[in-house]
C-alpha positions in Angstrom: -30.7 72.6 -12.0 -32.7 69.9 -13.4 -34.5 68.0 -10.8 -37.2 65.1 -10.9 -38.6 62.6 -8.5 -39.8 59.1 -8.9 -42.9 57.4 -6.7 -42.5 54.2 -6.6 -45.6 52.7 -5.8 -46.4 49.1 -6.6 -47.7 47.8 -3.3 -50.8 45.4 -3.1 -52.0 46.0 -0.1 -51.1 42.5 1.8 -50.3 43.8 5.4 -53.7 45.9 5.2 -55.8 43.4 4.6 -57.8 45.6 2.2 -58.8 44.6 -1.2 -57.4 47.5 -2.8 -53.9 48.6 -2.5 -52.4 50.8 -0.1 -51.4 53.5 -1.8 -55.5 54.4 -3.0 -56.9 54.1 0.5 -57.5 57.6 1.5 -56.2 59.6 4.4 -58.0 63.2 5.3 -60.7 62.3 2.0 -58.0 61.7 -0.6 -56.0 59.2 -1.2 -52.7 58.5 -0.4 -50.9 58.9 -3.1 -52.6 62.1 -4.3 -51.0 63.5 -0.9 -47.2 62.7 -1.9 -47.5 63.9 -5.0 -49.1 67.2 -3.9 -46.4 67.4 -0.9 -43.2 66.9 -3.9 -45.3 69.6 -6.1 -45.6 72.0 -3.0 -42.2 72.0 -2.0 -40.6 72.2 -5.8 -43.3 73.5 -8.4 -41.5 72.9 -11.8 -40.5 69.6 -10.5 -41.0 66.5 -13.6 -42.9 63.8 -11.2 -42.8 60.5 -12.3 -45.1 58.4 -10.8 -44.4 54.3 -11.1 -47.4 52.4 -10.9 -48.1 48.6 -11.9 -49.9 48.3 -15.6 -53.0 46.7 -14.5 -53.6 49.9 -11.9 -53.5 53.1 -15.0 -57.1 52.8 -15.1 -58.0 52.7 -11.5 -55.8 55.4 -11.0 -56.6 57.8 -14.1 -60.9 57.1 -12.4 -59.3 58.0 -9.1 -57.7 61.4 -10.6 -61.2 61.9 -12.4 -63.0 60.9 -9.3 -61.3 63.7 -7.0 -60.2 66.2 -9.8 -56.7 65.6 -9.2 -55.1 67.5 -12.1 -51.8 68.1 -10.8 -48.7 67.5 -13.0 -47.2 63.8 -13.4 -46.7 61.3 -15.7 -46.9 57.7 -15.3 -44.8 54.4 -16.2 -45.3 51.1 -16.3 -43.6 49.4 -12.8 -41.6 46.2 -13.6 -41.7 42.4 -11.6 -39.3 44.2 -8.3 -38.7 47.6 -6.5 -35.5 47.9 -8.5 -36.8 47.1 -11.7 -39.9 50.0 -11.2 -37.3 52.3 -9.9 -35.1 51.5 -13.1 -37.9 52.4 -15.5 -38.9 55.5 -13.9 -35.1 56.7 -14.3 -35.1 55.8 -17.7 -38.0 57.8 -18.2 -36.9 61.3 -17.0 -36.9 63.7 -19.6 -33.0 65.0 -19.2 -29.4 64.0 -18.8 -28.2 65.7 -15.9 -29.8 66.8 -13.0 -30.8 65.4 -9.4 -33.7 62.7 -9.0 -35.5 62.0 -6.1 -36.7 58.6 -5.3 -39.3 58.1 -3.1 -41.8 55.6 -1.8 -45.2 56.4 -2.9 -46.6 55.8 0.5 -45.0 58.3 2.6 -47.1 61.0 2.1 -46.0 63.1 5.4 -42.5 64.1 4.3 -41.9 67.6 5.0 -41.0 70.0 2.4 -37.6 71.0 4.3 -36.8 67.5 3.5 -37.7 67.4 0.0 -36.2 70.3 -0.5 -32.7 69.8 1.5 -32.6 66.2 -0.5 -31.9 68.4 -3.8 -29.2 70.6 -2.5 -27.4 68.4 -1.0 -27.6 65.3 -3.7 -26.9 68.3 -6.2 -23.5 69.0 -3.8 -22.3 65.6 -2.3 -23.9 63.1 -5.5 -26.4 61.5 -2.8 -28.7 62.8 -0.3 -30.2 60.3 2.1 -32.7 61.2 4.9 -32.5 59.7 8.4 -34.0 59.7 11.9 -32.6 58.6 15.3 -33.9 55.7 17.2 -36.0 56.3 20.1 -36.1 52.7 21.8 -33.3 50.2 22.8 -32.3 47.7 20.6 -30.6 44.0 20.6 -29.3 41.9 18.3 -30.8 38.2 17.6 -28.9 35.3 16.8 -30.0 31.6 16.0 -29.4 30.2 18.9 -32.4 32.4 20.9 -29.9 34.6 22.6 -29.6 38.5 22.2 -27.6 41.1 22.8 -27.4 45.0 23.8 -26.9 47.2 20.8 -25.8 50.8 20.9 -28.8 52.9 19.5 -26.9 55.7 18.9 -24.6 54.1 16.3 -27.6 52.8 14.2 -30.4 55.4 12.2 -33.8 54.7 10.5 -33.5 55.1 7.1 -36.1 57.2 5.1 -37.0 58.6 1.6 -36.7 60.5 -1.0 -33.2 59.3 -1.3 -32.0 61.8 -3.3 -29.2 61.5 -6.3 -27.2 62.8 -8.9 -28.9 61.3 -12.0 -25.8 60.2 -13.9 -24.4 58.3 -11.1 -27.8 56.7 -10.0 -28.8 55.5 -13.4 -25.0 54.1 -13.9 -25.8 52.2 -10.5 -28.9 50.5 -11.8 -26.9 49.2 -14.8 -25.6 46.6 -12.2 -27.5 43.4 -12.4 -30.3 43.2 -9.5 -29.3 41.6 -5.7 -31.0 40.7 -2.9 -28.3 42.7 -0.9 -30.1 46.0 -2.6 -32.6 47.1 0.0 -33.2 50.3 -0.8 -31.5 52.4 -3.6 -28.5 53.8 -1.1 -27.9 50.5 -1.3 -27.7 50.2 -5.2 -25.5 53.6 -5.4 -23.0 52.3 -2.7 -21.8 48.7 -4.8 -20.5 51.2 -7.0 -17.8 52.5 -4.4 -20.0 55.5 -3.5 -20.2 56.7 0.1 -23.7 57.9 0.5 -24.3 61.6 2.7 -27.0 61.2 5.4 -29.1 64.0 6.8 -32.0 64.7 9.4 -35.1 63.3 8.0 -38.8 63.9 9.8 -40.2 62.2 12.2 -43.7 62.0 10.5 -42.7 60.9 7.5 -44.0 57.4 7.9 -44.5 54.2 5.7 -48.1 53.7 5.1 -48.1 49.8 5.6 -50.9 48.5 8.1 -53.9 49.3 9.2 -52.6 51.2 12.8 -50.2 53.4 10.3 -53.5 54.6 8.2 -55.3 55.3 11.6 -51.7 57.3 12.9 -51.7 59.0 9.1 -55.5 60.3 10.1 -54.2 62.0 12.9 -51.4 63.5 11.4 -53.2 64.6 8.8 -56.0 66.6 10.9 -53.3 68.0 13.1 -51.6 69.7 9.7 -54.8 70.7 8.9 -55.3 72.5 12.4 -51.9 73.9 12.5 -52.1 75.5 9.4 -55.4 77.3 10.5 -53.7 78.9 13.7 
């Protein structure tokens, strides 16, 4: 089977407050992004990695690769003006015509390799593979007028990436014109009729957005370290 994944990561760093984007601010002495890659290349070797970056960052990120002698296996393509427009040029840029492709946000570097690797056989199996977590608090729904009320948590589930898909079927999905309705790419595959398949995601494989997620994504990232030496 064919199989590729696409980081998407075009972020500028707003919610950090840094002045260079989050997906280059290091966790554990390397950044970010060097760590998803390296987690998608661990869990599938021969995997074609596409990583989606904005034009004006190829050169920060090829001094970065020089920088830390990151000379693992990707290629790179331009982003476009929205998520779903960089997503749509990384599809158009894998190398074959049927297979499974992975789509994944470029700061969540903690996904496990189970996940990674579950996403594949079961997008290969059902068409889509998306990962989810329970939630863990209480929640209530707002409405304008300042009231609220109880939700059942148990009904509702975090949604994660990769989200996972048979290509054929994903890139025929992003041949429909963009919405604001598409939050994420399950979104995209489902206005084509498609039900999507949901499965157990991890819990540590957070969205590195703000400042207290970077601190968190320390931590995480010294207790892998530690585990891995007991």
């Amino acid at each position: 089977m064919n199989k590729a994944a696409i980081l998407v990561a075009g972020g500028k760093g707003t919610r950090m407050g840094t002045a260079r984007s989050k997906q280059f601010l290091e966790i554990g002495g390397l950044p970010v992004l060097m760590h998803t890659i390296k987690a998608f290349l661990q869990a599938e070797p021969k995997l074609d990695l596409i990583l989606v970056l904005p034009q004006d960052q190829f050169l920060l990120w090829e001094e970065l690769c020089q920088e830390f002698r990151f000379d693992l296996s990707h290629r790179i393509v331009a982003g476009g003006a929205s998520r779903f427009q960089s997503v749509k040029n990384g599809l158009n840029a894998v190398n074959f015509d049927r297979g499974v492709v992975a789509i994944h946000d470029g700061v969540r570097p903690f996904v496990s390799k189970k996940v990674i690797q579950e996403s594949f056989r079961i997008a290969e199996a059902q068409g889509s593979a998306i990962p989810v977590i329970s939630l863990k608090d209480s929640i209530r729904k707002v409405s304008s007028d300042g009231g609220s009320e109880f939700q059942d948590r148990q009904v509702f589930r975090l949604v994660q990436t990769p989200q996972t898909f048979q290509l054929e079927k994903i890139k025929q999905a992003f041949l429909t014109p963009e919405s604001d309705q598409f939050t994420d790419d399950a979104t995209v595959y489902e206005a084509m009729g498609w039900q999507v398949t949901l499965f157990e995601g991890n819990p540590e494989n957070i969205k590195i957005t703000t400042p207290e997620d970077l601190e968190y994504g320390d931590f995480l990232f010294y207790r892998q370290q530690k585990d891995s030496e007991d």
